[in-house]
C-alpha positions in Angstrom: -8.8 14.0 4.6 -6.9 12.0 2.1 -3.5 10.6 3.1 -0.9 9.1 0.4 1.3 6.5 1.4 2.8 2.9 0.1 1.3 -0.4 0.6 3.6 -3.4 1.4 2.2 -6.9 0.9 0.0 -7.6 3.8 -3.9 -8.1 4.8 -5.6 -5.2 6.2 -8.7 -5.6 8.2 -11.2 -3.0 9.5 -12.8 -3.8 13.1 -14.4 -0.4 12.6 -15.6 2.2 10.3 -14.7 1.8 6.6 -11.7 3.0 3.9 -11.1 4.3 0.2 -7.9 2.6 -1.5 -6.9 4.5 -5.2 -4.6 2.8 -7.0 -3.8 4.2 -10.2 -7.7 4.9 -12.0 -8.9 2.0 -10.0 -11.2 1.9 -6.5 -11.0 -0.2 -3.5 -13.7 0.3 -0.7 -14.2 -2.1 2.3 -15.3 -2.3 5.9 -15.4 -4.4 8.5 -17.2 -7.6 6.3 -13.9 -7.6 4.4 -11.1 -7.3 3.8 -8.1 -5.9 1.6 -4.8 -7.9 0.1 -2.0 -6.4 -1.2 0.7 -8.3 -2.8 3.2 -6.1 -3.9 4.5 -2.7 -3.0 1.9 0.2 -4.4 1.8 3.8 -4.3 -1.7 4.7 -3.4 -3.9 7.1 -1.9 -6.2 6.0 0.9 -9.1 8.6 2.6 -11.4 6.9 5.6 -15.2 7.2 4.7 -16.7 6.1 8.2 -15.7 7.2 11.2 -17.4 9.3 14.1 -16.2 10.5 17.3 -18.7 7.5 19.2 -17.1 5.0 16.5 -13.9 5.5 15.7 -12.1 4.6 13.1 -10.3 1.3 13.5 -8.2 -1.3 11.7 -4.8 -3.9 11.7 -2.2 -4.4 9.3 -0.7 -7.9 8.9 2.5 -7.9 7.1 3.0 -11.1 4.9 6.7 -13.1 4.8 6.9 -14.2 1.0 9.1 -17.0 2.2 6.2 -18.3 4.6 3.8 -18.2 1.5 6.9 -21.2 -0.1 6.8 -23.1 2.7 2.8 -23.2 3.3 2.6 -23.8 -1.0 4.5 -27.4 -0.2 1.7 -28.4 2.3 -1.1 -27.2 0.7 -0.3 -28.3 -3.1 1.4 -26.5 -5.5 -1.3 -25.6 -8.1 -1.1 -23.8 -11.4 -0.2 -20.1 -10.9 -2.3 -17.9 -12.8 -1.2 -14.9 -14.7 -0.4 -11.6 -13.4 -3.4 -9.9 -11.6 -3.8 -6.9 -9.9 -1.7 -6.6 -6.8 -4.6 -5.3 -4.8 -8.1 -6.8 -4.0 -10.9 -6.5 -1.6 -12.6 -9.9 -0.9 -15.3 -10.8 1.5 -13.5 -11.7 5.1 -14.5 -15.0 6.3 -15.1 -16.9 10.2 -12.5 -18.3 10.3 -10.1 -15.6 8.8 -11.5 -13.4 11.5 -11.4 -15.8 14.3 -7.5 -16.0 13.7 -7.0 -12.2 13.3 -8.8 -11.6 16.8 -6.5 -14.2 18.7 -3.7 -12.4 17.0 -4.8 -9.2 18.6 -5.6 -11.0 21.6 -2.0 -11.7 21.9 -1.5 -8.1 22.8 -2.9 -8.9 26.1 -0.6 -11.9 27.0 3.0 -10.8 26.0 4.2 -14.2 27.1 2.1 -16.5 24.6 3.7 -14.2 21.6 6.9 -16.1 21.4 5.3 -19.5 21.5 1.7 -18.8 19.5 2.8 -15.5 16.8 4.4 -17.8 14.7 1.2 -20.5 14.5 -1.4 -18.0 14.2 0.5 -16.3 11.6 0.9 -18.9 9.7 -3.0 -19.7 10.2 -3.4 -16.4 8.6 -1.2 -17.1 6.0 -3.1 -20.8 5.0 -6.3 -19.3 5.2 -5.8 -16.9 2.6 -3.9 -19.2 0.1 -6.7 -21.5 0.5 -9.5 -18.8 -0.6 -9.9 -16.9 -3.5 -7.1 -14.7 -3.5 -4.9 -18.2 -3.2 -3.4 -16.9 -7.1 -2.3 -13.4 -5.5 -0.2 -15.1 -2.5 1.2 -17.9 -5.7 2.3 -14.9 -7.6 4.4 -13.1 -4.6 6.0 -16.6 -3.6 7.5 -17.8 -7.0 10.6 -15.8 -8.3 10.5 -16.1 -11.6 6.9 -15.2 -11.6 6.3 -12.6 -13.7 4.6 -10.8 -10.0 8.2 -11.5 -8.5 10.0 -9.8 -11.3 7.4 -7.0 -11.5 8.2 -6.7 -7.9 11.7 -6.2 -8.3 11.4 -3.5 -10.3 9.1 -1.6 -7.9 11.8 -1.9 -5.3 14.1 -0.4 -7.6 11.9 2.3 -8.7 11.7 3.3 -4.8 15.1 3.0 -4.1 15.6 5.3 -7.4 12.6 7.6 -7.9 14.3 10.3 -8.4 16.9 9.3 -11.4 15.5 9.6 -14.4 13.7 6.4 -15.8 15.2 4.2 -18.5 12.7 1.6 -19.6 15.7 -0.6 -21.3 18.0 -0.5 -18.2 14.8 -1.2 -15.9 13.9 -4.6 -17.8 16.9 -5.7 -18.3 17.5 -5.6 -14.1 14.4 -7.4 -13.8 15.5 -9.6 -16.6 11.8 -9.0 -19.0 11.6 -7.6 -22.3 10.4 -3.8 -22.8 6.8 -4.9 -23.8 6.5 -7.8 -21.0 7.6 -5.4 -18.5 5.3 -2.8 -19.4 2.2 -5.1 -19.9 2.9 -7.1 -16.4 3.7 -3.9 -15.0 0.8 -2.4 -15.6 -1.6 -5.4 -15.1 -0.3 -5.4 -11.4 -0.1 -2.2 -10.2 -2.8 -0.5 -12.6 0.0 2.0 -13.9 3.3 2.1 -16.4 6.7 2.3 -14.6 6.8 6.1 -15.3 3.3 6.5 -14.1 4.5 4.3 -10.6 7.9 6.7 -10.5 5.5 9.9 -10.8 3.6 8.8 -7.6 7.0 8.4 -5.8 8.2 11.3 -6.3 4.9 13.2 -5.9 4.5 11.5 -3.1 7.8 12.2 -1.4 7.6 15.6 -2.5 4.1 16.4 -0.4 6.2 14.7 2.3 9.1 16.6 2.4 7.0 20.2 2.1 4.6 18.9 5.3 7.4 17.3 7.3 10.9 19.0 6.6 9.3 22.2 5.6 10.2 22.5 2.2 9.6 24.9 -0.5 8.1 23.7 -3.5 11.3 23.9 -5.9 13.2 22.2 -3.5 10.8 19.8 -3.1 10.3 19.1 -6.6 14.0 19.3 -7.1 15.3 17.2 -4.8 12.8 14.1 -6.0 14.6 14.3 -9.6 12.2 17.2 -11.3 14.2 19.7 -13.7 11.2 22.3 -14.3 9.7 23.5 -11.5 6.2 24.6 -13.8 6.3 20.5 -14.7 6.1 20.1 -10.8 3.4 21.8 -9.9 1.1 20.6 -12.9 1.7 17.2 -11.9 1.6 18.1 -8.3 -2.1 19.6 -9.3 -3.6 16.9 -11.4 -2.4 14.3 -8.2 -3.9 15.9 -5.4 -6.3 18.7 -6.8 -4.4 21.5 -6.3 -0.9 23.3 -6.8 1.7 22.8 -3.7 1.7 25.9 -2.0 -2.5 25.7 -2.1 -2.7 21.9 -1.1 0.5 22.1 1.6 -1.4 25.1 3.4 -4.7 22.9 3.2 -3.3 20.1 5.0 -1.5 22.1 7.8 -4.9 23.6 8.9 -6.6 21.2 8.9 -4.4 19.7 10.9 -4.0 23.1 13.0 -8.2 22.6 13.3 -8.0 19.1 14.4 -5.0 20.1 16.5 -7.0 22.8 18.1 -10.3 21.2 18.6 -8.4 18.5 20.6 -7.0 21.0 23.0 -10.5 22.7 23.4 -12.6 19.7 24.6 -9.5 18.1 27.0 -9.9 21.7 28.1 -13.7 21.5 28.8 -13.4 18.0 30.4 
C-alpha cells in the first residue's frame, strides 16, 4: 500500500526488506546495500516493495542537525559547494557507515551510554557522509546563503502556508531570489515548481484529514485552501489514482483487512 508523507533531512537506512521513494516524476528504490539522503524537506510518496511475514519490513531514520554539518565543514575543509542538486539521493551504504549506524542502534540496549556516546556516534554519522559522495548535498543544507538554504526556506513557508493561495513575487522576495532563480533552484531540488510542492501539501493534508478526522471531501478540499470542489477531486485523482470518496474507502479496508487478519491469527495462536 502506498503511504504519502514528508521527508525531513536525515539518512534512512533499511536493515530489511526494500522501499519506493516518488518525488515529483522522479524514482528512488533502495535496500539494505544502501541507503537514502534527504536534504531538505520533500513531499513524497513512499510504498514498501519487500517485505514478508518471515522478513519483515525494517528500517531507521537518522535526523540530521544542519548546524552539526557547520561545525564538522571547519574540520574537514571547506571545499567548493557545488550547485543545487536534487534534495534526494540513493547511494551505495558503506562499512563503515554501517558499522556506526549499528552502534547507534545498539545504544538502545544501554540507556546509560546515550548521554555520553549519541553525540560522538552521531557526529560519526554526520563525517562519514560529508566525506562521501553525497559530501555536496550535506554543503548545500549547511551554508545559508546557499541557494539549497534559501530554497529551503521557502519550503518551510509553503508548509506553514499551504493553504493560502500562492504568490510567486511575495514567495521570492521572503527567500530573498528573483522569480526565475527561485523557480529554477526550486525545481532542481525538489523535482517540482513551488505550486507543484503546494499541490502535494495540500493533497496531502487533505487524504489526511478524510482518513484521520473523518472528513468529507469538500471539507477536506476546503479547508486545505481549494475554492472548487470538482478542481479537488481531479487533482485528488491524477495524485493518487482515484477520486476521494473511491481512494478514502480503499485505504480504510484495507486497513479493516489487515486489522482483521491480525485479530484472526492471535486468535488461532
Amino acid at each position: 500500500m502506498k503511504a504519502c508523507g514528508s521527508y525531513k533531512p536525515g539518512l534512512a537506512l533499511i536493515a530489511q526488506g526494500a522501499k519506493q521513494v516518488v518525488l515529483g516524476s522522479d524514482i528512488y528504490r533502495y535496500g539494505g546495500a544502501d541507503y537514502l539522503l534527504t536534504s531538505i524537506d520533500l513531499p513524497v510518496t513512499t510504498q514498501i516493495i519487500e517485505a514478508s511475514v518471515e522478513k519483515p519490513y525494517l528500517s531507521m531514520i537518522f535526523h540530521i542537525d544542519t548546524a552539526r554539518i557547520a561545525d564538522l565543514i571547519e574540520r574537514v575543509g571547506n571545499e567548493r559547494t557545488p550547485s543545487a542538486t536534487r534534495g534526494m539521493a540513493v547511494s551505495t551504504l558503506t562499512p563503515q557507515l554501517e558499522d556506526a549506524a549499528i552502534r547507534l542502534l545498539q545504544l538502545l540496549g544501554t540507556p546509560r551510554d546515550i548521554p555520553a556516546l549519541l553525540p560522538l556516534i552521531e557526529q560519526e554519522l554526520i563525517y562519514r557522509l560529508l566525506t562521501g559522495p553525497q559530501s555536496g548535498r550535506l554543503r548545500q543544507m549547511a551554508i545559508a546563503d546557499s541557494q539549497s538554504h534559501q530554497v529551503s526556506r521557502a519550503c518551510i513557508w509553503l508548509k506553514e502556508h499551504y493553504a493560502l493561495p500562492l504568490k510567486i513575487e511575495e514567495l521570492a522576495h521572503r527567500v530573498s531570489m528573483s522569480v526565475s532563480s527561485l523557480h529554477h533552484h526550486f525545481k532542481a531540488i525538489t523535482a517540482m515548481s513551488p505550486m507543484q510542492y503546494q499541490k502535494q501539501l495540500r493533497l496531502q493534508e487533505a487524504r489526511r484529514l478524510m482518513l484521520e478526522e473523518m472528513l468529507d471531501a469538500g471539507s477536506a478540499g476546503h479547508q486545505v485552501g481549494y475554492e472548487s470542489q470538482s478542481q479537488f477531486s481531479r487533482e485528488y485523482a491524477r495524485q493518487f489514482g482515484e477520486p476521494p470518496l473511491r481512494d478514502v474507502g480503499r485505504v480504510r479496508r484495507s486497513l479493516m483487512d489487515r486489522l482483521t487478519g491480525g485479530m484472526e491469527i492471535l486468535s488461532e495462536g
